[in-house]
Every structure is written in structure tokens, then in C-alpha cells.
C-alpha positions as CSV (number, residue, x, y, z in Angstrom):
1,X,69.2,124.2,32.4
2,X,67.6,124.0,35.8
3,X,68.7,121.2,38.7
4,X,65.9,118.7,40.0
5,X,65.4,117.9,43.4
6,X,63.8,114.2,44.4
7,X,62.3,113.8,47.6
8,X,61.3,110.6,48.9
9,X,58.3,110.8,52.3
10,X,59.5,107.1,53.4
11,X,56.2,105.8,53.6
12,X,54.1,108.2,53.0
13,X,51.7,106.1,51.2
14,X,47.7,107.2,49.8
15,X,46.0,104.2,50.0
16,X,43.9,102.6,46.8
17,X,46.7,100.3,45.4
18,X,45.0,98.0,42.9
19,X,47.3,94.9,43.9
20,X,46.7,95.8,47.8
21,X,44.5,92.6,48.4
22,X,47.4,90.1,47.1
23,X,49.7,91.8,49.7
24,X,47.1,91.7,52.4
25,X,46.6,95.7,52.6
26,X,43.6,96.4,51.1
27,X,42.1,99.4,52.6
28,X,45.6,100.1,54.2
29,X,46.1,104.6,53.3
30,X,48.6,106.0,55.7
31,X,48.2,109.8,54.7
32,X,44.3,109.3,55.1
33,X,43.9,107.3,58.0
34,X,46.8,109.9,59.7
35,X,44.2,112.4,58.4
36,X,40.9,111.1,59.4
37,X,42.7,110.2,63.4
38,X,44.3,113.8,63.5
39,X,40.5,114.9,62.5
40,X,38.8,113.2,65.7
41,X,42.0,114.0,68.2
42,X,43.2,110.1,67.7
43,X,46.7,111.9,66.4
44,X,47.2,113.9,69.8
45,X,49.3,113.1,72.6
46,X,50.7,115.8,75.3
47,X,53.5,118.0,74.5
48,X,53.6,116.8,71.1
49,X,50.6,117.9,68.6
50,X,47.0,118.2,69.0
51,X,44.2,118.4,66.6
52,X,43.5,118.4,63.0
53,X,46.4,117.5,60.7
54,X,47.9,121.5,59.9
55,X,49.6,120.6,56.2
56,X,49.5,123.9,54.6
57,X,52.3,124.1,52.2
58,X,51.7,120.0,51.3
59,X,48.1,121.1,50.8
60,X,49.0,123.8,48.4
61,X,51.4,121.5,46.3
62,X,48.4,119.3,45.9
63,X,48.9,116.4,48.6
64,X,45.2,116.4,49.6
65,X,44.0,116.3,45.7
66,X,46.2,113.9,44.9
67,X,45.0,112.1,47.8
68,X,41.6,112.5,47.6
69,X,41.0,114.8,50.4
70,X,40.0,118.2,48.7
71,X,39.8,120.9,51.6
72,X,37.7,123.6,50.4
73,X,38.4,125.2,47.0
74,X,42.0,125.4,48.3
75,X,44.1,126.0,44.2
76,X,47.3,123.5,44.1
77,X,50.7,125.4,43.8
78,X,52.3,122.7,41.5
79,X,51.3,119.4,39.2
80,X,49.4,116.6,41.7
81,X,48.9,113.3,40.8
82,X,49.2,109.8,41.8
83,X,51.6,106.9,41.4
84,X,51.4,103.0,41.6
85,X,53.9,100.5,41.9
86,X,54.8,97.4,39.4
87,X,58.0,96.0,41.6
88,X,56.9,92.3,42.9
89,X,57.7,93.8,46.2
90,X,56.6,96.8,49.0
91,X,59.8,97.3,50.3
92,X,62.4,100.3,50.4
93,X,64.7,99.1,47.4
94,X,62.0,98.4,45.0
95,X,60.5,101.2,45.7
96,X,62.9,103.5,44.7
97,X,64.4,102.0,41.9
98,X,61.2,102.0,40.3
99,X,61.2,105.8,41.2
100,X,64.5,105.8,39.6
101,X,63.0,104.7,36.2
102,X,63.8,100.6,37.5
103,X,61.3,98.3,38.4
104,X,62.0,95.5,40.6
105,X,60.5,92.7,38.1
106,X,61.7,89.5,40.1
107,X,61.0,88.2,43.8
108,X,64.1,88.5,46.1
109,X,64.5,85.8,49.1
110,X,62.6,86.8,52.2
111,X,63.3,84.9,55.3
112,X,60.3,82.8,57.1
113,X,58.6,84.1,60.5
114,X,59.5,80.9,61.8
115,X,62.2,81.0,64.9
116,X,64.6,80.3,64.3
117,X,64.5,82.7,61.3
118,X,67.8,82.1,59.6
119,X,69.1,78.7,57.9
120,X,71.7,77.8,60.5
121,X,74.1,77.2,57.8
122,X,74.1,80.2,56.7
123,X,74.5,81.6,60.3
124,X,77.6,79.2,60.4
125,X,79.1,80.4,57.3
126,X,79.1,84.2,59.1
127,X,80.3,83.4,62.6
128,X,83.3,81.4,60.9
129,X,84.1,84.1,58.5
130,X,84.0,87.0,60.9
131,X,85.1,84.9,64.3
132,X,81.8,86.2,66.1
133,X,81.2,84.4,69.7
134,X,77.2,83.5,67.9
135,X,74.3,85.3,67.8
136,X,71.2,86.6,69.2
137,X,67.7,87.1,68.2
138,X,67.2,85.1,65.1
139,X,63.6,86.0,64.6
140,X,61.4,88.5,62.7
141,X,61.3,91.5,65.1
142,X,60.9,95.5,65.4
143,X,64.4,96.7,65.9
144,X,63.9,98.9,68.6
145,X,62.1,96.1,70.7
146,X,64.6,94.0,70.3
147,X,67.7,95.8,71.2
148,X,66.0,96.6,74.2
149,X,65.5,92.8,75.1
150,X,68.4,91.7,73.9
151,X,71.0,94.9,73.8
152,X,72.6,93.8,77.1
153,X,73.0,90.4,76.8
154,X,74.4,91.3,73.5
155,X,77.0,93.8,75.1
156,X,77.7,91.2,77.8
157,X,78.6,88.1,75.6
158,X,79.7,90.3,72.6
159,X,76.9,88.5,70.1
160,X,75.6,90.8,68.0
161,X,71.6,90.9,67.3
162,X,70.6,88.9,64.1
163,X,66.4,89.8,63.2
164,X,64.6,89.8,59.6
165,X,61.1,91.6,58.8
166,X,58.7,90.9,56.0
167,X,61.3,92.7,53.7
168,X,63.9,91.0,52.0
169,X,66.8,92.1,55.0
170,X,69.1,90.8,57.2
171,X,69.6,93.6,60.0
172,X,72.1,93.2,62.1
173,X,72.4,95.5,65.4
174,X,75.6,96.1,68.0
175,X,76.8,98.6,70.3
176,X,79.0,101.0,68.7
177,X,81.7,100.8,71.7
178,X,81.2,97.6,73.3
179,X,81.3,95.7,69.8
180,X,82.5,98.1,67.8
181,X,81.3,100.1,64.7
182,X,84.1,98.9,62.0
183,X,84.2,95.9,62.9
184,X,79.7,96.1,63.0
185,X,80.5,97.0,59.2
186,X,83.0,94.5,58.6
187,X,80.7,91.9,60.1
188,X,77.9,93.3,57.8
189,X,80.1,92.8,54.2
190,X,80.4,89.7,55.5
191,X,76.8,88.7,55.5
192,X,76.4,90.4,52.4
193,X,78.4,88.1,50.5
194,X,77.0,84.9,52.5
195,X,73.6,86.3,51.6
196,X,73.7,86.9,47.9
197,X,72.7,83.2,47.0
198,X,69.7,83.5,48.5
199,X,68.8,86.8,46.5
200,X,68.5,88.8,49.9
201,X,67.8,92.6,48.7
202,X,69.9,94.1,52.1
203,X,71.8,93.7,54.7
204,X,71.9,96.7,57.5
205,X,74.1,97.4,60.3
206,X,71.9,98.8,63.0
207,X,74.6,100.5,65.5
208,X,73.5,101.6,68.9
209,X,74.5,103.5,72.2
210,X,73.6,103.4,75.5
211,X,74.2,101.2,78.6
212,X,71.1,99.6,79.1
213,X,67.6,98.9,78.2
214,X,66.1,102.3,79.2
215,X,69.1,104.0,77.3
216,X,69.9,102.0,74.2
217,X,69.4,104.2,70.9
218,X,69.3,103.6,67.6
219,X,72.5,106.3,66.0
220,X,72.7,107.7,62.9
221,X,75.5,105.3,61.6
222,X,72.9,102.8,60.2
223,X,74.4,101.5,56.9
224,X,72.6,99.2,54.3
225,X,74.4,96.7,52.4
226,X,72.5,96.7,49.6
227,X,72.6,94.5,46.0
228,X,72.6,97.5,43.0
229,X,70.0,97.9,40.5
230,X,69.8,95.2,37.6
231,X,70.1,98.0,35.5
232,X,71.2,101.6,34.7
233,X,68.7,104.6,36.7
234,X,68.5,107.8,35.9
235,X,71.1,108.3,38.9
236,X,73.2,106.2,36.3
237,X,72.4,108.0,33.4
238,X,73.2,111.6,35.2
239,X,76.6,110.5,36.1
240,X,77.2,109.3,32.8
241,X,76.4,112.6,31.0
242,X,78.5,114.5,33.7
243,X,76.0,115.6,36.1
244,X,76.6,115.1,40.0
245,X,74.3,113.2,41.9
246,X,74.0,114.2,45.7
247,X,72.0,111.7,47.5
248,X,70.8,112.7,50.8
249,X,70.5,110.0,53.8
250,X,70.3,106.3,52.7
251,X,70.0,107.1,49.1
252,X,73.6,106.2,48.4
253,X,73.1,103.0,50.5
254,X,70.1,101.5,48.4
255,X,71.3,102.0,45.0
256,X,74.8,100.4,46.2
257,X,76.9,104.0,45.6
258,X,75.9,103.6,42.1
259,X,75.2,106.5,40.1
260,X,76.0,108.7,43.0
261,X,78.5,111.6,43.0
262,X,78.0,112.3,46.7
263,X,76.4,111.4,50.0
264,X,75.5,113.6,52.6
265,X,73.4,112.5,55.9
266,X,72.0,113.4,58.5
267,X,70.7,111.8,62.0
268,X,66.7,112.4,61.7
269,X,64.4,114.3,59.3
270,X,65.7,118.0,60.1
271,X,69.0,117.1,60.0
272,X,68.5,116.0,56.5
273,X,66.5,118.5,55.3
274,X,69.2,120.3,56.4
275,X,71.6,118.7,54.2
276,X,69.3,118.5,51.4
277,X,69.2,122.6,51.5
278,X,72.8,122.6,51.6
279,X,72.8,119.9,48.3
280,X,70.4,122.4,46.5
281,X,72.8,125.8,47.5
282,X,76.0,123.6,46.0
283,X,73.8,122.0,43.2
284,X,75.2,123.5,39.3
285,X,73.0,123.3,36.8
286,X,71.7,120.2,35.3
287,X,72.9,118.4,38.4
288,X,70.3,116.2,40.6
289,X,69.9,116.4,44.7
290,X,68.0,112.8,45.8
291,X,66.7,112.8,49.1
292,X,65.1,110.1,51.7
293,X,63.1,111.5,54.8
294,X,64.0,107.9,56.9
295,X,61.8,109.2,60.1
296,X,58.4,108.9,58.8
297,X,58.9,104.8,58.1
298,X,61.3,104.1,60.4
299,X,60.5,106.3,63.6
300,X,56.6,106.0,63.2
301,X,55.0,103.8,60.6
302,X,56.8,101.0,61.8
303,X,56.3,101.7,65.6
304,X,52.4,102.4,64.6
305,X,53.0,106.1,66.0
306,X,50.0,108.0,64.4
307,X,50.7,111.2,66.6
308,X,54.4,110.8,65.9
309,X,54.1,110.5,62.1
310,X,51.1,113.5,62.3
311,X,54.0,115.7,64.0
312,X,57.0,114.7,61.7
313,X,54.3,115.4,59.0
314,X,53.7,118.9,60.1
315,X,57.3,119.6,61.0
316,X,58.4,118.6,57.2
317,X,55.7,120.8,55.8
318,X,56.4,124.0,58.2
319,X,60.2,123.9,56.3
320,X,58.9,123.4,52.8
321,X,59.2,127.7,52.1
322,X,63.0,127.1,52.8
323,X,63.3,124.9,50.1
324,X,61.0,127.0,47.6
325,X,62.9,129.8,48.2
326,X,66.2,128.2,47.3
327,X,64.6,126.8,44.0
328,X,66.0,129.1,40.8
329,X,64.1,129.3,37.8
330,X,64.3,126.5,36.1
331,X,64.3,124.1,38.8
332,X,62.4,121.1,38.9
333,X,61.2,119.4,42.6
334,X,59.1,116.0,43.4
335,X,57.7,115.1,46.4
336,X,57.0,111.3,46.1
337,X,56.9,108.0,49.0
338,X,58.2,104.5,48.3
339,X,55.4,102.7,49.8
340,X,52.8,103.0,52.7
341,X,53.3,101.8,56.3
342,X,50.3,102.3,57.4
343,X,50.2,103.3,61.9
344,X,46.6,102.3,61.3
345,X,47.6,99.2,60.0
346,X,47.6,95.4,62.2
347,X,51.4,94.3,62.6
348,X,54.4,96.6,62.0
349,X,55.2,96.1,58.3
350,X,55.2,98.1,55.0
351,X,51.5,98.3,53.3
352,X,51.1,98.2,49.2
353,X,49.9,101.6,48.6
354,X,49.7,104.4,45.9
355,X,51.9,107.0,46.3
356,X,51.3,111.1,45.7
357,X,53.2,112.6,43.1
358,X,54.2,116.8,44.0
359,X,55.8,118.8,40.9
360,X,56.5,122.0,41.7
361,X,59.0,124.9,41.1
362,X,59.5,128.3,39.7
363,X,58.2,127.4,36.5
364,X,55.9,125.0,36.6
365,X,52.3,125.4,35.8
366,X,49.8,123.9,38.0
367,X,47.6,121.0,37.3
368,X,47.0,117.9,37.5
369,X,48.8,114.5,36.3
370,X,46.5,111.6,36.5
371,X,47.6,108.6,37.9
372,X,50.5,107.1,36.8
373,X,50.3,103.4,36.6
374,X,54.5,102.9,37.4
375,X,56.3,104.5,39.9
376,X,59.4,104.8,37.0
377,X,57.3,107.8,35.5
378,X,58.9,109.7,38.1
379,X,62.5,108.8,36.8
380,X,62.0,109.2,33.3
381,X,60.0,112.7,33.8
382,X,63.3,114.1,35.9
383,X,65.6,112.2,33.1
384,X,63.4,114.1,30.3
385,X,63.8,117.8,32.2
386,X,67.4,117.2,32.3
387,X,67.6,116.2,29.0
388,X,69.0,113.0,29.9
389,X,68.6,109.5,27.8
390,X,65.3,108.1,28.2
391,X,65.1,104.2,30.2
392,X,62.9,101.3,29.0
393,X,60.2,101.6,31.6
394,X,58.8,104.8,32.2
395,X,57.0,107.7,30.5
396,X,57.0,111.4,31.7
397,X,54.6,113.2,32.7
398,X,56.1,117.0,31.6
């Protein structure tokens, strides 16, 4: 029995969702609007990339077939297809719990744009359990804007930054000196339980560095506080049958450490794919390597970076060989994204998009898959090549 590896392009959306109007997104296609920018030089920017989008080893897999952007009679080196999503919501925990064979089939709590964001009892019911000073922010906001407004006053009076987005989160950001990083975590289990009542999908501590606004940074301690899936994945059913489970980056953090045997991260998309070739060397048989690429959502999509995301595109694809040649016959690999988050897109928030769907290893024949109408296709195919128990929600496509 071979071992599958899941890889998860945060974000890396293909357009043509057939729900996108209800979420406002209709038209919204962050791998083909990247494309099309790249195409006309709207994706360069000194010392970083220039010109057309260079995705060679995506291509091969399929990426451009499955997204509707077929480059010359170019054959695919794997199964292409597409995916859509039935969770209520467009954010990072439905997203890959459906991909786990789980949709999301209820509407978590979101928090209103309002300011202040946050019921103040709530807020109460934190700074009395954790003996905080108060809080700053209080608003929907970008992360990195707002530590850099509010990151010194924050050091200075030792309130850590409270801010929301259009997900179902409460992210919570402090120096990891000044405040401190245990006691950022501490602070963070606390919200999580004050939280729960209003059906909240995450809490995240958002730890930075730095001494002022110019300096502040984001580090690679993030940690989310997540609720776990209403029911078993395929991470679950692994575990269960005796199979290890070595999630890569926040992968242990959204499925709340369950059905995971190990976590290895890393601090940006190198690092990880990094640890994700070290997963696949240490992988036995049968076992499952689960990996998030954070960079592409969090670094670019969300700061509407379209030469940013066209370069950590490129850089991901220039390392994909490494990974192929660590594959054993036998071995099973998926390239998949969560959602879209479109840097075409107004506003800074996730777009409702298809997602691609790349199988590909030693043994597997090249072709196409259709689109899938539930991300949890995904889930059941890697639970059916491992010979695992099949879930309720999900068919494969092997």
C-alpha cells in the first residue's frame, strides 16, 4: 500500500462557483485573473517577477485544464478536474473539512462590521478571566494594518489587539516579549471558551516582533483555536485503522489536533514544503502527509498582492520535481485550495470559488475527472486508496 500526500494552495481558487452571486463573488477566479495580469505585465514589480505567469510543472499536472486555460496541446501529467464547495461558508475551516470528506452544513456566528465589533460583554467576560488591562482594535481589519496602527500602543499599555474579518474568527495579536507568547496562548483558550456560545469557528493568536511600526512582523507562532469537526474525517478514520497522520502548518490547528498523529511547521511556504518533504521521507506505508501552503491566502490574497501571489505561485511550482521524486510507486498526491481570495477582488476577504483538483503519482494514469460537485470527493477518494472506511458525504473519483 502506497502513502497519500494532501496539499492544500490556501486560496488558490478557479473561479465559476455556481453559488458565487449569493456570496457577492461572482466573477471572482484568483488563478485566472493572476493569469490574465501576469499576461499583460500587471503581475510584475522590480526585483521580484516579471512577465507571463511561468507554471510549468502545475501546467503539466493539469492546473490550466482544470482551470480552463489550455496552453497549446500541452498533455497533463496526472488526473485534472474541478471541485465545488457545499459548506454554508468560504472560509478556511469549512473548507477543509469538506476536503476531509466533512461538510460544514450549519452557519457559525460571524461578528458585525460595526465598531465596535465585539458584544462588550463578551469582551468583559475575557479581560475578567485573563486579568488583561482592556483591549484594542475591536473592528474588522487586515491584521497586518492593524498591528502596525495599533502594535505600539499595544506594547505601551500592554492591551493586546482584538480584530474580526468576514470569517467566523476572533484574532487576537501581541508582542511576543513585551506581552508574552504563553500567556498570548493562555489569553487565546480563554476566548475560546467565552466564544463557543456564539458558534465562533476560531480563535487565533497572532504573535509579533519588532519595536515599532516600520518593524513589527507577523512570526511563525500563529496558533488557531479552533472548534473540531462535527464529525469523524478521514484524518479520523486513518488514525483509527492505525495510520499516522502528519499535518503540515496549520493543519493540526483547524481540525482541533484531531485525527492527527503529528505536526510539523514551518514559518512561510518553503519552510513548509520543507517539512512536508521531510513528512513524505518518514511517511510508512498506508500513512497520510496533510499539508497547508498558508502564504498564498495569508501573505497575498488577503493583502491583494497579484505579483506577490504570481511569485509564490512560481516558487511552489519550481519545487514540485522534489516532491515527485520522493513519491514511491504506489503513492497517491492532491493538489487542491480551500477557497479563492481573489487579489483582483474589491475588499480583502475570501471569494466563493471552484477549486482545481491535481492527482498525480507513480501510478496514476492521466485524465480527466469532471467536476466534482463537493469538495469531500477529495476525502473519500484518499480514504478509498487507503483502503480506509468510506464517510457519508463524498464519492471518489479513482
Amino acid at each position: 500500500m502506497g502513502r497519500a500526500i494532501l496539499i492544500v494552495l490556501d486560496s488558490v481558487g478557479i473561479g465559476g462557483a455556481r453559488d458565487a452571486d449569493a456570496f457577492g463573488d461572482a466573477g471572482a477566479d484568483t488563478f485566472g485573473h493572476i493569469l490574465a495580469a501576469a499576461s499583460t505585465g500587471a503581475a510584475d514589480r522590480d526585483g521580484l517577477r516579471s512577465g507571463p505567469l511561468e507554471l510549468p510543472n502545475l501546467r503539466r499536472l493539469g492546473l490550466h485544464r482544470a482551470a480552463g486555460h489550455i496552453d497549446g496541446d500541452i498533455p497533463a501529467g496526472g488526473r485534472y478536474g474541478t471541485a465545488g464547495e457545499v459548506s454554508r461558508g468560504k472560509d478556511t475551516p469549512s473548507g477543509h473539512w469538506e476536503i476531509a470528506g466533512v461538510p460544514v452544513l450549519f452557519d457559525w456566528g460571524y461578528f458585525p462590521r460595526s465598531v465596535p465589533a465585539f458584544p462588550a460583554s463578551l469582551i468583559q467576560q475575557i479581560v475578567d478571566d485573563s486579568a488583561i488591562p482592556g483591549i484594542l482594535g475591536d473592528r474588522h481589519a487586515s491584521g497586518t494594518e492593524i498591528i502596525a496602527e495599533l502594535g505600539e500602543a499595544s506594547v505601551a499599555s500592554g492591551k493586546p489587539i482584538f480584530y474580526t474579518s468576514s470569517d467566523s474568527v476572533l484574532q487576537i495579536a501581541a508582542h511576543e516579549t513585551h506581552f508574552g507568547l504563553e500567556r498570548l496562548y493562555e489569553l487565546c483558550a480563554v476566548a475560546r471558551r467565552h466564544v463557543d456560545p456564539l458558534n465562533i469557528g476560531r480563535v487565533i493568536a497572532r504573535p509579533f516582533t519588532g519595536e515599532d511600526a516600520a518593524s513589527f512582523r507577523r512570526t511563525a507562532n500563529r496558533r488557531d483555536y479552533s472548534v473540531p469537526p462535527p464529525e469523524p474525517t478521514v484524518l479520523d478514520r486513518a488514525v483509527a485503522a492505525g495510520r499516522k497522520v502528519i499535518a503540515i502548518g496549520k493543519i493540526g490547528d483547524i481540525f482541533a489536533g484531531h485525527g492527527i498523529s503529528e505536526v510539523r511547521k514551518g514559518d512561510g511556504n518553503m519552510a513548509l514544503f520543507d517539512a512536508m518533504l521531510g513528512a513524505v521521507e518518514d511517511a510508512a506505508d498506508g500513512d497520510l502527509v496533510f499539508a497547508n501552503f498558508v502564504d498564498f491566502d495569508m501573505l497575498f490574497g488577503h493583502r491583494r498582492d497579484v505579483p506577490g501571489y504570481a511569485a509564490a505561485l512560481e516558487a511552489f511550482d519550481a519545487r514540485l520535481p522534489e516532491l515527485e521524486a520522493r513519491l514511491r510507486p504506489g503513492d497517491l498526491a492532491i493538489i487542491t485550495a480551500d477557497h479563492g481570495c481573489d487579489p483582483t477582488w474589491p475588499g480583502s476577504d475570501h471569494t466563493r470559488e471552484n477549486v482545481p483538483v491535481l492527482v498525480f503519482g507513480p501510478d496514476i494514469t492521466p485524465g480527466p475527472i469532471g467536476h466534482r460537485e463537493t469538495f469531500a470527493d477529495i476525502g473519500e477518494s484518499v480514504a478509498a486508496y487507503l483502503g480506509l472506511s468510506p464517510g457519508r458525504h463524498g464519492t471518489s473519483f479513482l
